[in-house]
C-alpha positions, -999 to 999 in steps of 0.1 A, spaced: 0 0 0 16 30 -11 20 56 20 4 93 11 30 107 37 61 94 11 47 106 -18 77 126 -39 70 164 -45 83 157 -81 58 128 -88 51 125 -123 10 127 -120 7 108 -155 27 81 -147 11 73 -112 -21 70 -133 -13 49 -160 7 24 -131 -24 24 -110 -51 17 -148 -24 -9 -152 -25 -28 -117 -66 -20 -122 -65 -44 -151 -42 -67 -138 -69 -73 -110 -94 -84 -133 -89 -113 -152 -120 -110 -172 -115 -75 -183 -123 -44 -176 -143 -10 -202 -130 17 -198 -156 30 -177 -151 4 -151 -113 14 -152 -119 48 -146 -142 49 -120 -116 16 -98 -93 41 -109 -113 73 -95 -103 94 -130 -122 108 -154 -132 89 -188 -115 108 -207 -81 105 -188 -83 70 -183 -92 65 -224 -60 83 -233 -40 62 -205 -54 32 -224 -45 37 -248 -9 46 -248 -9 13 -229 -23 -6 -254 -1 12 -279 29 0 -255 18 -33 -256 8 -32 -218 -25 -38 -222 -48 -54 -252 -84 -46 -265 -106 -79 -270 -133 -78 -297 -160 -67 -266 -146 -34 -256 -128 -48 -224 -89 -45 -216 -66 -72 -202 -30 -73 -196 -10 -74 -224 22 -95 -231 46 -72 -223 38 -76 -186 53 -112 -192 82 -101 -206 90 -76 -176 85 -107 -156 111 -128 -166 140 -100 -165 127 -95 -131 129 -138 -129 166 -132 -140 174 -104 -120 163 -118 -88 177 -154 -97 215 -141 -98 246 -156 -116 238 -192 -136 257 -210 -112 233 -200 -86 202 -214 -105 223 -246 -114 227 -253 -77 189 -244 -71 181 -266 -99 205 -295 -89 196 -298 -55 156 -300 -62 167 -328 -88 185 -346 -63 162 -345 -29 125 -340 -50 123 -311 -28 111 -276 -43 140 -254 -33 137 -214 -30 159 -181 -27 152 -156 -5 159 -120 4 150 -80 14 140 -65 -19 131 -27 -8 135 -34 24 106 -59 25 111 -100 21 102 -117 -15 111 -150 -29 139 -143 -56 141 -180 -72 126 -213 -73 131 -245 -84 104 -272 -87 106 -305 -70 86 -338 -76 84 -349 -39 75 -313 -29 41 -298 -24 33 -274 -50 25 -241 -37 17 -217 -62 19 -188 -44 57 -192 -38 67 -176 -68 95 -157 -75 85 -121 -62 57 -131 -35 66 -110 -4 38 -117 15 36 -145 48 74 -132 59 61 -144 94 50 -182 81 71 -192 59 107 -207 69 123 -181 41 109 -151 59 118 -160 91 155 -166 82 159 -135 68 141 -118 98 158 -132 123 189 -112 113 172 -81 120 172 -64 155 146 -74 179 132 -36 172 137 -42 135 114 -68 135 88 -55 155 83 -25 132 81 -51 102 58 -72 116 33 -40 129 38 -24 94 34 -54 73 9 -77 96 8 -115 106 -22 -129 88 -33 -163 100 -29 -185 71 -33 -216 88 -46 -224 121 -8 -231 133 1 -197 120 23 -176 146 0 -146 147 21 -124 178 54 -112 182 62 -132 211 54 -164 198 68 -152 166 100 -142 185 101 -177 210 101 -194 176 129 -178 160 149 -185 190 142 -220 185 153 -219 152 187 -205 164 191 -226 190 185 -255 160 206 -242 133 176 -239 109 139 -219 107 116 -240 102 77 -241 100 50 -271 99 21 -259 85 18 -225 91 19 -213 58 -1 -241 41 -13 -272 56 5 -303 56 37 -288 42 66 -277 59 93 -256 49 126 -256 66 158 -228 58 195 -216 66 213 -181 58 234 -182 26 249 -152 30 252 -127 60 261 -95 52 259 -57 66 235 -44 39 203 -64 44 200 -62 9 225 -81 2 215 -112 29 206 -144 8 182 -170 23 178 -208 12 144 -230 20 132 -258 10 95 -274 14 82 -309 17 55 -326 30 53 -321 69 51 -355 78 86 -364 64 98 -333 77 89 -345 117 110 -374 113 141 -358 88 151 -323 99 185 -332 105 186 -346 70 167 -319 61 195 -295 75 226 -311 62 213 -313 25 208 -271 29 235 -262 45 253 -281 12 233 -265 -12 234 -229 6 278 -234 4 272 -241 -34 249 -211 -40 273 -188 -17 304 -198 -42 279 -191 -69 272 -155 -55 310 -149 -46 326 -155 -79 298 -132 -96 314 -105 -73 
């Protein structure tokens, strides 16, 4: 949610607009007139006509035959450079990709992207739940997912507080850790362990278990691994679980340290 309080003096009006008719569209898979745009939108017809259309024009957006607008392929494209970005050096994705082959367990990258926690690559196992939301770019369930919780446990105590206030701990399972004492009791058992790990809290019946790849003063620049299987075989494997990451997460570090 974009904070009024923030907003630049030297915002480009135009542009805020078109960005906000773009994620209006985006929302609606089945289309949207014009009209319906403008008024999500809270613009005038005439300004949210000409917005459309340099988007279409762009190839943001696309007309269908009945008058409606959808996202257009462009989008997709912006999507994999940011798929790239986020991924890092090949050797990086090679050891994602290597260790899902070898232990059927969907494997994921981790870390602060604008100060907030999003998934920044994935590779697919076969023995692995598969949770579409985990995607790269989701920043959402810091607090209930393995990844999050690695990467917020090297904040401050106070660091984390103000994350969790500003950014919420939605209960997306009945096991979710919903305060920030339970929340903070947990990391410490995680610490204490070697690994974060969660069993069903972010989706039922799966687990999700990670290590820190890479510490490092700029929290930018921290680099989480995680993993997620079925919770079951996670009950009675974490220390498996634990040794196969901390390999991996060596493998991605040297991938990350000879791109630098």
């Amino acid at each position: 949610m974009r904070d009024p309080l923030a907003e630049p003096s030297d915002l480009i009006r135009s542009v805020s607009r078109a960005l906000r008719v773009l994620e209006s569209v985006g929302r609606a898979p089945k289309g949207l007139t014009v009209k319906q745009i403008a008024r999500r939108c809270e613009l005038t017809v005439a300004t949210t006509y000409h917005l459309v259309r340099t988007l279409a024009y762009e190839g943001y957006v696309i007309r269908r035959e009945d008058g409606t607008y959808i996202v257009g392929l462009e989008i997709a494209d912006r999507y994999r450079e940011l798929v790239t970005a986020f991924r890092g050096p090949p050797p990086v994705g090679e050891a994602l990709r290597r260790a899902a082959a070898d232990t059927g367990w969907s494997h994921y990258l981790g870390r602060f992207v604008g100060g907030q926690v999003a998934v920044t690559a994935v590779a697919e196992g076969p023995r692995s739940p598969y949770l579409e939301d985990l995607v790269p770019g989701f920043d959402e369930g810091a607090h209930a997912t393995a990844l999050g919780k690695s990467l917020l446990a090297t904040l401050t105590a106070e660091q984390r507080f103000r994350y969790l206030r500003e950014y919420g701990m939605r209960p997306f399972t009945g096991a979710t850790l919903t305060t920030v004492e339970a929340f903070e009791a947990d990391l410490a058992a995680g610490d204490r362990r070697g690994m974060q790990l969660e069993l069903g809290q972010f989706r039922q019946g799966v687990a999700c278990a990670a290590v820190l790849v890479t510490p490092d003063k700029d929290i930018e620049r921290r680099v989480v691994l995680a993993c997620a299987l079925p919770a079951s075989e996670m009950m009675t494997s974490a220390r498996v679980v634990r040794a196969k990451l901390l390999t991996v997460a060596r493998a991605v570090a040297d991938g990350i340290a000879a791109d630098t």
